[in-house]
Phi, psi and omega in degrees: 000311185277358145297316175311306181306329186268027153265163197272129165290355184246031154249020206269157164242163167228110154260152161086012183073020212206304198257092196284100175286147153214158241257357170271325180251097190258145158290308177174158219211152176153187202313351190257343168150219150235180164229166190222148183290129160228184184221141184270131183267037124237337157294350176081013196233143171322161135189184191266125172255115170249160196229145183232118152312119168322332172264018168282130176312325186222113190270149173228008191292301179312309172326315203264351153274322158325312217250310184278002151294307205276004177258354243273327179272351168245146194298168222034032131228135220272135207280141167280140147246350165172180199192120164205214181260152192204090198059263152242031167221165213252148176208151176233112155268116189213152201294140188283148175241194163235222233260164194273145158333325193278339182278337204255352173282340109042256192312297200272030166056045190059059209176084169254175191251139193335306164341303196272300172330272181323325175292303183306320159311315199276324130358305200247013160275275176006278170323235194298066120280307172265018180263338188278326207278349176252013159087018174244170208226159172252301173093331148219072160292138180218184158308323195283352163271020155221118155256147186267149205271179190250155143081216172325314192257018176288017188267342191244168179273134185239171208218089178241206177076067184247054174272343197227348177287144189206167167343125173239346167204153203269143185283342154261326165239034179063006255221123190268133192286174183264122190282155180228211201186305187278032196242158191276117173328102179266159175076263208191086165320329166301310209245003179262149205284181169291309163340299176292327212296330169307339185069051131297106141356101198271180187196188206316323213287357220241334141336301188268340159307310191304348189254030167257307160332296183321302185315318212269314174315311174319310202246011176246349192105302174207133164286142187337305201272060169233155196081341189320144163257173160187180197288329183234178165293305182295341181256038173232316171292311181285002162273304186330298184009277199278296175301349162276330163329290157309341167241131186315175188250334184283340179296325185298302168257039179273125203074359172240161174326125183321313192302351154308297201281313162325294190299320169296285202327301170345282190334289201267027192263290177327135167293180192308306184245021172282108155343071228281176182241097161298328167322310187276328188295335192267344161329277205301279177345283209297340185289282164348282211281308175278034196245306216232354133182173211261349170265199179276114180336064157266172209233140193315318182300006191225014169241155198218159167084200184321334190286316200277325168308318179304299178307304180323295212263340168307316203285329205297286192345280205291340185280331168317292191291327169276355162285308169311285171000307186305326207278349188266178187285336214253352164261356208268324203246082180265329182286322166299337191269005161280321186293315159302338206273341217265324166316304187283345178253209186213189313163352205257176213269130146333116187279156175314146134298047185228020214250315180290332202252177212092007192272355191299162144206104172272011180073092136324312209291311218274324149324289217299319218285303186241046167259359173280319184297300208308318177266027127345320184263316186241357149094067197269329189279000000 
């Protein structure tokens, strides 16, 4: 509030007559354009503008107003107040969110605590169960693209960014796109399936590996291949590769609770144009999460001291009892037990998404307080 007020009238932008900007308070910025904190002057409320440059090679704001029409009524995603023209570039005017998964680990010092990890799992399987239950696919899941909401809406997760995101079965005649072998490595290499790295045609399943990545970065800090260098991209891409390849998934998830190790097997188990069972996957979490506590959900950003030491040594403890869990025979064999399950499923319509939400409670207070300055600075939306 006090940058706006202390902003200059002869930077404001106006688009659409309506959503008033200024051209100093960027959110965030890159090769499709930027977006800037604005205030809608008739509803009276913050919100987000993103601008896409005329030179952008390849556009994507219509997409991704296409795909967030059709999401508009469910919740964690984020609302169109409006979509036009702005001179010679395109603009999305959209509900302001707050800060990214990726930002808040960040905050809490690259180190969220088992507790969060799960809350943050069940959530973000959710999210896309239902952008798959409307026949689109996302295509480059990260931290930075699921964020949390401000205000009213700080409890949910939101699934944003749809630029890259497109069609996996046609909408009339339900008819599952066609694999293919020859397509270009899409999205954010680090958190991207093998599949894609391959130039394989992605689909639902190529989705839920990245967030099974996302899941194990939240809880080891970093995945093997990151910093990898090379001379080009392509030979930098083609190491990423070689190294998810080359390391087993129990190596990958060695020390953490078997149900990590479940969910990549799951993943990269599945066929192409196969139905995954969100259930069973938001299951094993949610199992996971009331198996080991009992108080009331709270998340490493909005607890600070002894509360937040205390989750540390809760987590030792229990990441310990889940390492013995490994030693028996009958816990141990996580790629048979995704492969029965992929066995065991069938072909049938998405079930409602609602058995999970609500478990967030991300601290209003730490929202109200500081998400405006934050994303100011770091560009959240």
């Amino acid at each position: 509030k006090r940058a706006t007020k202390n902003a200059k009238k002869e930077d404001e932008i106006i688009f659409g007559g309506r959503f008033e900007c200024n051209k100093n308070l960027l959110l965030g910025s890159g090769t499709f354009g930027e977006i800037y904190l604005g205030i809608d002057t008739i509803a009276k409320e913050y919100v987000a503008v993103k601008l896409e440059k005329p030179t952008t090679k390849e556009p994507q704001l219509r997409n991704e107003k296409v795909i967030l029409d059709v999401m508009f009524e469910v919740d964690g995603f984020p609302k169109i107040h409006d979509f036009g023209a702005h001179l010679e570039s395109t603009y999305l005017a959209m509900e302001l969110l707050g800060p990214s998964t990726g930002d808040l680990f960040e905050y809490c010092g690259y180190k969220y605590t088992l507790q969060t990890v799960l809350l943050l799992a069940i959530q973000m399987i959710e999210r896309i169960q239902e952008l798959h239950s409307k026949n689109y696919i996302h295509r480059d899941i990260k931290p930075e693209n699921y964020t949390v909401g401000i205000g009213s809406k700080s409890t949910t997760l939101y699934l944003i960014d749809f630029g890259l995101a497109k069609k996996y079965k046609d909408t009339k005649t339900m008819e599952h796109i066609t694999y293919r072998e020859t397509k270009e490595m899409t999205g954010t290499p680090r958190f991207a399936s093998i599949n894609n790295h391959l130039g394989i045609e992605q689909s639902r399943r190529d989705d839920l590996e990245g967030i099974a990545y996302v899941l194990i970065y939240f809880m080891k800090r970093r995945l093997p291949w990151q910093n990898i260098e090379g001379k080009t991209v392509k030979e930098k891409y083609k190491k990423i590769l070689e190294k998810k390849m080359a390391i087993p998934v129990e190596t990958l998830c060695k020390d953490l609770p078997v149900e990590f190790e479940m969910m990549l097997s799951y993943a990269r188990n599945l066929r192409f144009d196969e139905r995954p069972d969100y259930t069973f996957l938001k299951g094993i979490f949610t199992d996971l999460l009331f198996d080991n506590y009992f108080e009331e959900f709270v998340f490493d950003w909005t607890i600070t001291g002894e509360a937040k030491n205390k989750k540390i040594k809760e987590d030792k403890n229990l990441l310990s009892v889940g390492n013995n869990a490994r030693n028996n025979p009958d816990m141990n064999n996580s790629s048979k037990i995704a492969k029965d399950k992929i066995e065991e499923s069938d072909d049938s319509e998405d079930s409602e998404s609602e058995d999970n939400r609500n478990l967030m409670n991300l601290g209003e207070d730490f929202i109200e307080k500081n998400e405006i300055k934050k994303q100011s600075t770091e560009g959240t939306n």
